[in-house]
PyMOL Python script that loads the backbone (N, CA, C, O; Angstrom):
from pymol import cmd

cmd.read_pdbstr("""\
ATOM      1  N   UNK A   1     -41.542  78.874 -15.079  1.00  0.00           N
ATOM      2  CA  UNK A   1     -42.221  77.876 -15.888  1.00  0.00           C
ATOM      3  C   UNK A   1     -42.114  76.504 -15.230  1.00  0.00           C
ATOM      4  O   UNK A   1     -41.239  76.101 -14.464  1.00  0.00           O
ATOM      5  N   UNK A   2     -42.904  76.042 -15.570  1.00  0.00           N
ATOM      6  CA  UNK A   2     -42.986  74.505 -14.821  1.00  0.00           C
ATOM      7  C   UNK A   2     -42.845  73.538 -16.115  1.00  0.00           C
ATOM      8  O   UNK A   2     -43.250  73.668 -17.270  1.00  0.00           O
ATOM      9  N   UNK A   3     -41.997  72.361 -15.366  1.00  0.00           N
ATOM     10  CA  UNK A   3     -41.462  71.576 -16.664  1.00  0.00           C
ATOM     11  C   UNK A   3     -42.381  70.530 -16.238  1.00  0.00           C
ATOM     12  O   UNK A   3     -43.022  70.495 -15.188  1.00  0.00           O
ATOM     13  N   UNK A   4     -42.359  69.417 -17.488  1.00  0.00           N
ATOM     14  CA  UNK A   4     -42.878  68.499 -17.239  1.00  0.00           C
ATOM     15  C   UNK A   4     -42.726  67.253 -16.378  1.00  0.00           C
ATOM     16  O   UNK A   4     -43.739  66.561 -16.281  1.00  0.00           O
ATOM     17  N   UNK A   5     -41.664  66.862 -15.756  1.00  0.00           N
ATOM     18  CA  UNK A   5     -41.055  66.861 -14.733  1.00  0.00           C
ATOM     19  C   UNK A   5     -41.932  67.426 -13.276  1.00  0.00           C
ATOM     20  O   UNK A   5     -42.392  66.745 -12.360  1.00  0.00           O
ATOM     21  N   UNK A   6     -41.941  68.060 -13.358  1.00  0.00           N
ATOM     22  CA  UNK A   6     -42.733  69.183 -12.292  1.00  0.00           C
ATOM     23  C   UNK A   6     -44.041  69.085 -11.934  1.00  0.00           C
ATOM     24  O   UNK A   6     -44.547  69.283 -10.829  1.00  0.00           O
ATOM     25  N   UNK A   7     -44.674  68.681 -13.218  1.00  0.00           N
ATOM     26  CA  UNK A   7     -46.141  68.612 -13.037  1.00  0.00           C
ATOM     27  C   UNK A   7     -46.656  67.596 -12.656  1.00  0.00           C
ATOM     28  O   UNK A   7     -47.665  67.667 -11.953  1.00  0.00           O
ATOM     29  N   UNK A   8     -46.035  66.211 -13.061  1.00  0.00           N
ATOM     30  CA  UNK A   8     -45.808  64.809 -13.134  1.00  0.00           C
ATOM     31  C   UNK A   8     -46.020  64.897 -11.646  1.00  0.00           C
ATOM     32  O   UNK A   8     -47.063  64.555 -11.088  1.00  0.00           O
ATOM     33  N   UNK A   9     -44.872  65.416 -10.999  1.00  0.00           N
ATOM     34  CA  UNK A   9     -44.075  65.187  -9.378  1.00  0.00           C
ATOM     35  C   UNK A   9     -45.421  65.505  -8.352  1.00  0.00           C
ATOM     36  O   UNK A   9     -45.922  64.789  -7.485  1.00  0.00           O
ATOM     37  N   UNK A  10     -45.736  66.681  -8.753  1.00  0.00           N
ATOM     38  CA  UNK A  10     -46.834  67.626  -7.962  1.00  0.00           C
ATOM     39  C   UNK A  10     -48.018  66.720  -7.850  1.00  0.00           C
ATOM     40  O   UNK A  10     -48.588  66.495  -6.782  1.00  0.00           O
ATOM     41  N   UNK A  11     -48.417  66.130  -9.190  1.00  0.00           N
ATOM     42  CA  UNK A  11     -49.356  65.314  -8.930  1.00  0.00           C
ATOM     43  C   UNK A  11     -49.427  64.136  -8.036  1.00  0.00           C
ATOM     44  O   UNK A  11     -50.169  63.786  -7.118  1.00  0.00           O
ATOM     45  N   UNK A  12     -48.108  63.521  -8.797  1.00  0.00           N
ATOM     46  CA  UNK A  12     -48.151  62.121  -8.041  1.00  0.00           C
ATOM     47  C   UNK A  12     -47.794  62.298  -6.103  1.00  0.00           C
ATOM     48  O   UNK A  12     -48.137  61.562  -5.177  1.00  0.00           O
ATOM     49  N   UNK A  13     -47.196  63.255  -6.105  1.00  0.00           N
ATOM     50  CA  UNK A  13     -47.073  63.387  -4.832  1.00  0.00           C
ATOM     51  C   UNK A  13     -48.584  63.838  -3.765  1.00  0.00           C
ATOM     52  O   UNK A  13     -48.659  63.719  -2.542  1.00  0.00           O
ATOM     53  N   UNK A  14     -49.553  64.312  -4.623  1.00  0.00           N
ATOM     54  CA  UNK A  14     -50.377  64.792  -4.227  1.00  0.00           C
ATOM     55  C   UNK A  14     -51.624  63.434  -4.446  1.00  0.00           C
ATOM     56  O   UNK A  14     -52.676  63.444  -3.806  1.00  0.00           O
ATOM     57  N   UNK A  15     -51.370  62.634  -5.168  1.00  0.00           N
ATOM     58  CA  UNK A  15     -52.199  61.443  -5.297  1.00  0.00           C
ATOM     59  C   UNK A  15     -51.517  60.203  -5.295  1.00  0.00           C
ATOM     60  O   UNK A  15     -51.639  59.458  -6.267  1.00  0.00           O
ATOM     61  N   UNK A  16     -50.711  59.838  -4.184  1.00  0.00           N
ATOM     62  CA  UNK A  16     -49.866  58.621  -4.395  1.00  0.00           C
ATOM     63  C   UNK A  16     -50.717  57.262  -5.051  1.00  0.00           C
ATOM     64  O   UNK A  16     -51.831  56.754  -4.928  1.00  0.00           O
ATOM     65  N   UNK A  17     -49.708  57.067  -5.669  1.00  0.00           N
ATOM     66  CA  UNK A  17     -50.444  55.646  -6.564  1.00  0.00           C
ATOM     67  C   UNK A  17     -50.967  55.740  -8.164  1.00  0.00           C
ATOM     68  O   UNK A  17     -51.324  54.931  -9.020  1.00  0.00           O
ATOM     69  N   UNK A  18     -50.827  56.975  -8.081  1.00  0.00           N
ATOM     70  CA  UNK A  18     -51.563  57.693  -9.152  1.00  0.00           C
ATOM     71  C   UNK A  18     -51.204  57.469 -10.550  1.00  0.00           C
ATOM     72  O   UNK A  18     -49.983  57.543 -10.692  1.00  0.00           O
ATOM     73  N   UNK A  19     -51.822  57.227 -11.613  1.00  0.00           N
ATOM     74  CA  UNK A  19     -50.726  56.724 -12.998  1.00  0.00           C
ATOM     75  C   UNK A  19     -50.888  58.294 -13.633  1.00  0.00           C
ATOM     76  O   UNK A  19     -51.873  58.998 -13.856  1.00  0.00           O
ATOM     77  N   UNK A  20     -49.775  58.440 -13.770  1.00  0.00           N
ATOM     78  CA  UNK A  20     -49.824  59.980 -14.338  1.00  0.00           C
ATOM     79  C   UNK A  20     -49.243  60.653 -15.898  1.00  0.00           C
ATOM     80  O   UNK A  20     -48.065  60.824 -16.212  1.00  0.00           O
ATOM     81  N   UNK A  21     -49.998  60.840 -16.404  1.00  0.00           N
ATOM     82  CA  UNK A  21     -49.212  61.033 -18.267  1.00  0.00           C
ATOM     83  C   UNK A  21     -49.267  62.330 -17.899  1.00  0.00           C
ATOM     84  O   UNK A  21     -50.093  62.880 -17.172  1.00  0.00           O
ATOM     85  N   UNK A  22     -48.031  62.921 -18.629  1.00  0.00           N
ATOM     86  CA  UNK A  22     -48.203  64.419 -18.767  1.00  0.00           C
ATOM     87  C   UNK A  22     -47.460  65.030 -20.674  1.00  0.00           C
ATOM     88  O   UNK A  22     -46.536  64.427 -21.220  1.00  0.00           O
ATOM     89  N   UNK A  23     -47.859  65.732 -21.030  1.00  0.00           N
ATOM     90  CA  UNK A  23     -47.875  66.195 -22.155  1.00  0.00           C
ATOM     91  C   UNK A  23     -47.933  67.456 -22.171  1.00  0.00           C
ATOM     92  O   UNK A  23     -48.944  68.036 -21.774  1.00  0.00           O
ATOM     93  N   UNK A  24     -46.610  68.263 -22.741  1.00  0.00           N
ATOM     94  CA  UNK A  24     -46.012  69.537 -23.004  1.00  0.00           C
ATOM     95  C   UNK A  24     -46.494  69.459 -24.085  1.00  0.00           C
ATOM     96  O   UNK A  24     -46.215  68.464 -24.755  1.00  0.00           O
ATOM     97  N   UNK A  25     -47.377  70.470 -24.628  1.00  0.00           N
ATOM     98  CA  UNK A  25     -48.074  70.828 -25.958  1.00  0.00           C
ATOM     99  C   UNK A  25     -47.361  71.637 -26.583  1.00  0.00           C
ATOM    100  O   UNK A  25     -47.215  71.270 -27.749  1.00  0.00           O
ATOM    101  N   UNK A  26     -46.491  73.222 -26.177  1.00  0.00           N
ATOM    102  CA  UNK A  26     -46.108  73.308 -26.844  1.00  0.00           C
ATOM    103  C   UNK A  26     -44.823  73.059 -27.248  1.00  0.00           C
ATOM    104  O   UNK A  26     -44.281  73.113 -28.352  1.00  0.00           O
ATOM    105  N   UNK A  27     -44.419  72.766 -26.111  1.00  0.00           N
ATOM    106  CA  UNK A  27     -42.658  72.718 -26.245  1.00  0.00           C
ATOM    107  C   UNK A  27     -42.085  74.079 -25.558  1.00  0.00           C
ATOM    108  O   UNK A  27     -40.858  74.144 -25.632  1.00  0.00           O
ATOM    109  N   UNK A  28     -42.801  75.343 -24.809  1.00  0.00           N
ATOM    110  CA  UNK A  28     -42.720  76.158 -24.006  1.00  0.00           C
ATOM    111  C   UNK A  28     -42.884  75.704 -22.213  1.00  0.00           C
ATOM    112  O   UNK A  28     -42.463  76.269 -21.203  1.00  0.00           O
ATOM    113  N   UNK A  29     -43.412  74.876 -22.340  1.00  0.00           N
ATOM    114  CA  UNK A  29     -43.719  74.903 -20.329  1.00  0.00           C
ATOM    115  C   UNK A  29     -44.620  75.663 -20.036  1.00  0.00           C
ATOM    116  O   UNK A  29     -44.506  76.365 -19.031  1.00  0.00           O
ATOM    117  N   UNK A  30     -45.782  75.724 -20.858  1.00  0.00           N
ATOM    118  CA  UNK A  30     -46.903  76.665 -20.374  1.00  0.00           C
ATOM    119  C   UNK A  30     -48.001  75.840 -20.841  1.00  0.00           C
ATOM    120  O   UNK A  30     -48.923  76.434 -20.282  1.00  0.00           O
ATOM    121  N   UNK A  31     -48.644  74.728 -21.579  1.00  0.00           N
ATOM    122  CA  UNK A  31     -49.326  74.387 -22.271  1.00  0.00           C
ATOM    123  C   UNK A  31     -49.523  72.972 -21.743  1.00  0.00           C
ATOM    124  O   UNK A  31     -48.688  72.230 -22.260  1.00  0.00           O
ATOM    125  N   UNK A  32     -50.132  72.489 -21.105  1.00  0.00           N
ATOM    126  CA  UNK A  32     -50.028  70.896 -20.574  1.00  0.00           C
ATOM    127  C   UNK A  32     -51.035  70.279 -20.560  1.00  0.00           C
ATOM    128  O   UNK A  32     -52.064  70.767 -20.095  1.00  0.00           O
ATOM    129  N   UNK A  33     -50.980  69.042 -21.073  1.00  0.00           N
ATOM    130  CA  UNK A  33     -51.804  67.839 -20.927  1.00  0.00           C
ATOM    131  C   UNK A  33     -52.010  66.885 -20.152  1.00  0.00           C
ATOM    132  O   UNK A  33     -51.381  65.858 -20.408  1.00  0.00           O
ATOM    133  N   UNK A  34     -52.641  66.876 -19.337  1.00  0.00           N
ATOM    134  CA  UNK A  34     -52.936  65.683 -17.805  1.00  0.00           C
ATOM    135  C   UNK A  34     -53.572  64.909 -17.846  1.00  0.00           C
ATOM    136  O   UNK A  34     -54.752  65.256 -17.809  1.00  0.00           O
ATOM    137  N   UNK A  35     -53.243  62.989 -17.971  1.00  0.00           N
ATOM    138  CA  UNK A  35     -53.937  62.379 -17.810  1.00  0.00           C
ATOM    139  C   UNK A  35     -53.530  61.316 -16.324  1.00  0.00           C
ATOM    140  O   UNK A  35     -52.497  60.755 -15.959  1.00  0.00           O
ATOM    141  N   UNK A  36     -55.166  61.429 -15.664  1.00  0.00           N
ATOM    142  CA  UNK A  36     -54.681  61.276 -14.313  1.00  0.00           C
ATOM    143  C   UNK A  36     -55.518  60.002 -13.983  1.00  0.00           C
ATOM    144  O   UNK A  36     -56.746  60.078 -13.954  1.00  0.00           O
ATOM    145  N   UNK A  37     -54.731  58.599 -13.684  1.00  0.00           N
ATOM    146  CA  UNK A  37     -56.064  57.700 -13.035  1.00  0.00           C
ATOM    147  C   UNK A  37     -55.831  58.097 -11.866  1.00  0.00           C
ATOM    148  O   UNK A  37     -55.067  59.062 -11.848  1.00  0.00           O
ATOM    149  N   UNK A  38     -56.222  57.703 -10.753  1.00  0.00           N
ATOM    150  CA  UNK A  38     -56.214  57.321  -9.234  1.00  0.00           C
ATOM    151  C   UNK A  38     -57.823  57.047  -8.358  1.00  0.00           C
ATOM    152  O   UNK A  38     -58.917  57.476  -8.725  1.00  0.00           O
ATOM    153  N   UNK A  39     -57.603  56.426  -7.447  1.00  0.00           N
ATOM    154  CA  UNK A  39     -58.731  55.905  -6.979  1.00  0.00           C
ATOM    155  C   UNK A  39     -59.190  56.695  -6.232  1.00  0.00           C
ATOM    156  O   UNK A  39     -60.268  56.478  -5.678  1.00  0.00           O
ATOM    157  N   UNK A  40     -58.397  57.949  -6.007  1.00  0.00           N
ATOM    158  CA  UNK A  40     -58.680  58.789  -4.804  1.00  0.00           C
ATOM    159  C   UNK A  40     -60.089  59.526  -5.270  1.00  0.00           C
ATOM    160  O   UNK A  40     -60.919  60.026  -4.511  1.00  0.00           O
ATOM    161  N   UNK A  41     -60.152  59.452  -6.973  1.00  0.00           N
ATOM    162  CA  UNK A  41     -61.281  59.903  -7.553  1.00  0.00           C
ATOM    163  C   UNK A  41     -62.916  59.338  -7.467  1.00  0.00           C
ATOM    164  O   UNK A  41     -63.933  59.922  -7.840  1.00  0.00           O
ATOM    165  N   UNK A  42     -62.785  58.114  -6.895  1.00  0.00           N
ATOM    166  CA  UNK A  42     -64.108  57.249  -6.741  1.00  0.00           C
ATOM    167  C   UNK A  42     -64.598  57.821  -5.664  1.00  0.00           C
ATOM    168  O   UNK A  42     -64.068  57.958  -4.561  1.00  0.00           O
ATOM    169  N   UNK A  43     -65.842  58.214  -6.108  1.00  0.00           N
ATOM    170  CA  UNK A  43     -67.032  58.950  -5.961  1.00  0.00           C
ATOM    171  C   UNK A  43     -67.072  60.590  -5.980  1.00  0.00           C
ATOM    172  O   UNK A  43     -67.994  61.183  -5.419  1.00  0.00           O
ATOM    173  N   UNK A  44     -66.226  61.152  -6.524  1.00  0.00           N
ATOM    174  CA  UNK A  44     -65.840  62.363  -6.574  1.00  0.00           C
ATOM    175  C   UNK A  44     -66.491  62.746  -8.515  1.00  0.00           C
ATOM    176  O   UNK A  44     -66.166  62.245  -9.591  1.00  0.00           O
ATOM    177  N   UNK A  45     -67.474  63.825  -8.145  1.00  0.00           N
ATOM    178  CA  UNK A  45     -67.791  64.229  -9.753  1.00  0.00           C
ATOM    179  C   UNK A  45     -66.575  64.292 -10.400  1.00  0.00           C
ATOM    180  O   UNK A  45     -65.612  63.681  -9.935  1.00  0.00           O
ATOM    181  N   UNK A  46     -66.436  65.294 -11.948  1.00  0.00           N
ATOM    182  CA  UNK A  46     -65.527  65.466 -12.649  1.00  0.00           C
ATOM    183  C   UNK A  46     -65.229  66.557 -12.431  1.00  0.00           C
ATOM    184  O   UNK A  46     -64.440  67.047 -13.239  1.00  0.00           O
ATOM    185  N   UNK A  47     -65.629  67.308 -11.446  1.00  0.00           N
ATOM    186  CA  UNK A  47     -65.531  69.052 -11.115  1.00  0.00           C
ATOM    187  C   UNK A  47     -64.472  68.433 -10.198  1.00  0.00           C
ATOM    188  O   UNK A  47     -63.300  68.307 -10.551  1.00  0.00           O
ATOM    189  N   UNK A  48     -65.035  67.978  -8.762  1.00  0.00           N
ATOM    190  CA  UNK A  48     -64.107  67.717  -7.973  1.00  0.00           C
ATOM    191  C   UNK A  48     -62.356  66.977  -8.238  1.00  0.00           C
ATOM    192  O   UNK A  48     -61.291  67.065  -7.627  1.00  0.00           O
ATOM    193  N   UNK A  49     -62.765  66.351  -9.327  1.00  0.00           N
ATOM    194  CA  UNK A  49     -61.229  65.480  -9.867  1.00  0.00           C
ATOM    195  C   UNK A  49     -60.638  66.267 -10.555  1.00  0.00           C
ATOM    196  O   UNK A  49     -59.444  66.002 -10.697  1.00  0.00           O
ATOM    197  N   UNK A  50     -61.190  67.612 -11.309  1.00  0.00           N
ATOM    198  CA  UNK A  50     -60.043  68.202 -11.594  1.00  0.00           C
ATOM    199  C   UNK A  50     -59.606  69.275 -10.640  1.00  0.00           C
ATOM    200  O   UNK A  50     -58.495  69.801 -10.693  1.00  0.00           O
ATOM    201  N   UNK A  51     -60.698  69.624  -9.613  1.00  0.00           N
ATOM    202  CA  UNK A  51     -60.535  70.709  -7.944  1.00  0.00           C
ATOM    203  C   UNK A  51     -58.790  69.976  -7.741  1.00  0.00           C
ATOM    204  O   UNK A  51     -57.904  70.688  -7.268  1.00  0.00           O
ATOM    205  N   UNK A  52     -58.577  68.899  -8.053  1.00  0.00           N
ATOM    206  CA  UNK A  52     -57.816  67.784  -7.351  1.00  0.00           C
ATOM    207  C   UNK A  52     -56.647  68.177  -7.496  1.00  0.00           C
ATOM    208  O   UNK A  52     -55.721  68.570  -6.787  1.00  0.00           O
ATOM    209  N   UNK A  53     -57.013  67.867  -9.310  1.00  0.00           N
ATOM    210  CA  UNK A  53     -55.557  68.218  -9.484  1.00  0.00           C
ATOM    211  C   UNK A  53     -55.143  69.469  -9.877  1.00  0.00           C
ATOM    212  O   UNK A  53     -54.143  69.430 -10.593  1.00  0.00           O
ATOM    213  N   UNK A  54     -55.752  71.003  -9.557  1.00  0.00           N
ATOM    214  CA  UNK A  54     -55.450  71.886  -9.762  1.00  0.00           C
ATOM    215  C   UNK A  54     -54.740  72.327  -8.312  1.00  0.00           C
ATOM    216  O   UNK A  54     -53.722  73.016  -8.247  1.00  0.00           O
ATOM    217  N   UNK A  55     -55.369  71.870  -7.323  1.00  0.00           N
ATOM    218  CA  UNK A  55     -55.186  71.958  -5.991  1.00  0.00           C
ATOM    219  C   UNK A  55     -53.673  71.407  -5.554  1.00  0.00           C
ATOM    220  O   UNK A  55     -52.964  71.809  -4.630  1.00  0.00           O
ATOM    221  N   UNK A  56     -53.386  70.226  -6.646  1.00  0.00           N
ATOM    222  CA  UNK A  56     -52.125  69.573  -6.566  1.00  0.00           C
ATOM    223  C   UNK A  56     -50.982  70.593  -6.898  1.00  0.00           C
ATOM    224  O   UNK A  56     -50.136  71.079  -6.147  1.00  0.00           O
ATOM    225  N   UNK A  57     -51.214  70.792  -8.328  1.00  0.00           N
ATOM    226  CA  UNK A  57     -50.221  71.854  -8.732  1.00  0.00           C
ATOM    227  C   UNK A  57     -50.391  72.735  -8.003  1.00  0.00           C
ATOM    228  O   UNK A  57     -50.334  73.044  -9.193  1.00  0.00           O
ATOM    229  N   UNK A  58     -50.617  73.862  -6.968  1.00  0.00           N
ATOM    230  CA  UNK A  58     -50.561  74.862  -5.953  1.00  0.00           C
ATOM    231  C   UNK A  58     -50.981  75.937  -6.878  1.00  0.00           C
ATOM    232  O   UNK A  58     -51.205  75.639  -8.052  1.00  0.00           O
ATOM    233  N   UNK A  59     -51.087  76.938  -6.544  1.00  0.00           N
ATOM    234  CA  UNK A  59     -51.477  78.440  -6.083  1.00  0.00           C
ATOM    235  C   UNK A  59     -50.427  79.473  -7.239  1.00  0.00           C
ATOM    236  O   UNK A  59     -50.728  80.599  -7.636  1.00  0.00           O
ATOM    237  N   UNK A  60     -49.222  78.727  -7.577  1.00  0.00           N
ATOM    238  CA  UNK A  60     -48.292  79.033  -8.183  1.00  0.00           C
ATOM    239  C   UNK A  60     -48.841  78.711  -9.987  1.00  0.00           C
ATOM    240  O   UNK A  60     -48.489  79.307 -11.004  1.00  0.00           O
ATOM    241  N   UNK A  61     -49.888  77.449  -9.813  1.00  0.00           N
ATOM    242  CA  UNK A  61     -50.447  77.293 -10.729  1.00  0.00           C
ATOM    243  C   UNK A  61     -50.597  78.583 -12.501  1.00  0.00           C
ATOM    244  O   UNK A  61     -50.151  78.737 -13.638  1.00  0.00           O
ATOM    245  N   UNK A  62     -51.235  78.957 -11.831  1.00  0.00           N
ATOM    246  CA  UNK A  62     -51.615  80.423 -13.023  1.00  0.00           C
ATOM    247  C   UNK A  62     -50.404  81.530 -13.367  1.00  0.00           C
ATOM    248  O   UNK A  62     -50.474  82.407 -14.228  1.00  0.00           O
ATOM    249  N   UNK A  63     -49.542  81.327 -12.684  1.00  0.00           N
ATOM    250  CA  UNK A  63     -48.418  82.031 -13.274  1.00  0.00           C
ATOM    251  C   UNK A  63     -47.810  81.292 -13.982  1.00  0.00           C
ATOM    252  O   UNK A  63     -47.523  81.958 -14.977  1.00  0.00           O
ATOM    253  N   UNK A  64     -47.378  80.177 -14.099  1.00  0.00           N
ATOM    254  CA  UNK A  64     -46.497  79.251 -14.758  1.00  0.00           C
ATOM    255  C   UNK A  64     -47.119  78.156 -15.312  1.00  0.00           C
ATOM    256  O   UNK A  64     -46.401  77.168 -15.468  1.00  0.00           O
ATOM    257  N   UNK A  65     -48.390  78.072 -15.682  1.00  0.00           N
ATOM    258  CA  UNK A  65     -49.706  77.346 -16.735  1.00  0.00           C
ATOM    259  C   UNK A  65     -50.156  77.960 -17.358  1.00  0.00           C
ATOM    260  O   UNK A  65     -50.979  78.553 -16.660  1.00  0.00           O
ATOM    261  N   UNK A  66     -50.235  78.363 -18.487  1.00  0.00           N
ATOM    262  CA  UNK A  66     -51.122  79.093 -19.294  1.00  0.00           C
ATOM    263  C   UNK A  66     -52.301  78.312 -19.277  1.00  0.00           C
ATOM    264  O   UNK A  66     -53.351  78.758 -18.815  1.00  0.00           O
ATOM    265  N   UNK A  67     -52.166  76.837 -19.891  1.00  0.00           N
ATOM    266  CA  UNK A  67     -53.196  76.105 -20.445  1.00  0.00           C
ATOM    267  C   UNK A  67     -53.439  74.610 -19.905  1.00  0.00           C
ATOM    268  O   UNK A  67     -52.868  73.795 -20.631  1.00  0.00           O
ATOM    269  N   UNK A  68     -53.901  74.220 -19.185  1.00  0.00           N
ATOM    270  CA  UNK A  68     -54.414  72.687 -18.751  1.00  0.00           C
ATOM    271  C   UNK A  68     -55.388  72.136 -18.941  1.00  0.00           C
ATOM    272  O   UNK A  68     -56.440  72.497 -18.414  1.00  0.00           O
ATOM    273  N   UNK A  69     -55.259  70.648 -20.112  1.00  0.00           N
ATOM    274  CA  UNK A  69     -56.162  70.403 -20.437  1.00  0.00           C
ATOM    275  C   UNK A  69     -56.156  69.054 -19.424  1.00  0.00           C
ATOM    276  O   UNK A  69     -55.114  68.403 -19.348  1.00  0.00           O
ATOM    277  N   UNK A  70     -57.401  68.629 -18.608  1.00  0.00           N
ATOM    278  CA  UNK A  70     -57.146  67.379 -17.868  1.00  0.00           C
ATOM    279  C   UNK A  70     -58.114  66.057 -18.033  1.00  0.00           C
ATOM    280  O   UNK A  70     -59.283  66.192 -17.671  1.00  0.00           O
ATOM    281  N   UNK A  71     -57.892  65.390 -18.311  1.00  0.00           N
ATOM    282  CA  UNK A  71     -58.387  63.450 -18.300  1.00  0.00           C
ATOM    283  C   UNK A  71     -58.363  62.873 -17.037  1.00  0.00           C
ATOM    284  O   UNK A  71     -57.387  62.791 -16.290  1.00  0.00           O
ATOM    285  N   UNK A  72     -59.324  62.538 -16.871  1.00  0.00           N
ATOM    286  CA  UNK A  72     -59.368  61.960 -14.925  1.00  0.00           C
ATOM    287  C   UNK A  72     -59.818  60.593 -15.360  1.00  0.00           C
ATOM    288  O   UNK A  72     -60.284  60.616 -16.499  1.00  0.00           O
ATOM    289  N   UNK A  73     -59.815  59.333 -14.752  1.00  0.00           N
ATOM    290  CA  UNK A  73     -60.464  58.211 -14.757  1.00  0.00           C
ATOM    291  C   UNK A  73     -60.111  57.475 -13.786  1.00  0.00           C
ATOM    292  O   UNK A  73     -58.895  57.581 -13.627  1.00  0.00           O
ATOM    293  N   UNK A  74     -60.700  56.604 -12.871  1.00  0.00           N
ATOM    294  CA  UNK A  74     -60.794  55.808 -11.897  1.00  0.00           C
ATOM    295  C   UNK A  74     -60.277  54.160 -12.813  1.00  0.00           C
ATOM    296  O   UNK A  74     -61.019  53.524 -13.562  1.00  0.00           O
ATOM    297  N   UNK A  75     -59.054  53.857 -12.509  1.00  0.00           N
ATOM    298  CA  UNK A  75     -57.980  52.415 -12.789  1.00  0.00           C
ATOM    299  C   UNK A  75     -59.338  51.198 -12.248  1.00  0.00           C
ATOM    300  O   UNK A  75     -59.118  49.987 -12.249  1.00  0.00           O
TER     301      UNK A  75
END
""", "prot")
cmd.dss("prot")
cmd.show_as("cartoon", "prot")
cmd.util.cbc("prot")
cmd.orient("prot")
């Protein structure tokens, strides 16, 4: 399971600069809420900004996420 902690890290490491909220829905580590600014998103649709940050969290993603809901916006 990935803590919230974890998800936070993955991102910001993967989008330095990045303002990053994260939100455990259920209180399990499977259920998460992402709200992500960064600039790395300007000019990138809303497909590609969340490509972003799914790409951030890795491959490991779908075993240890059930549910990601994500908020992208350019600061």
């Amino acid at each position: 399971m990935a803590t919230h902690s974890e998800v936070k890290a993955k991102i910001e490491a993967a989008l330095p600069g990045a303002l990053v909220e994260v939100e455990d829905l259920t209180g399990k580590m499977d259920h998460f809420s992402v709200k992500v600014g960064s600039a790395a998103f300007e000019g990138k649709t809303l497909v590609e900004q969340h490509q972003m940050i799914y790409q951030a969290l890795g491959m490991g993603t779908r075993e240890e996420i059930h549910a990601l809901a994500i908020q992208t916006y350019k600061p």
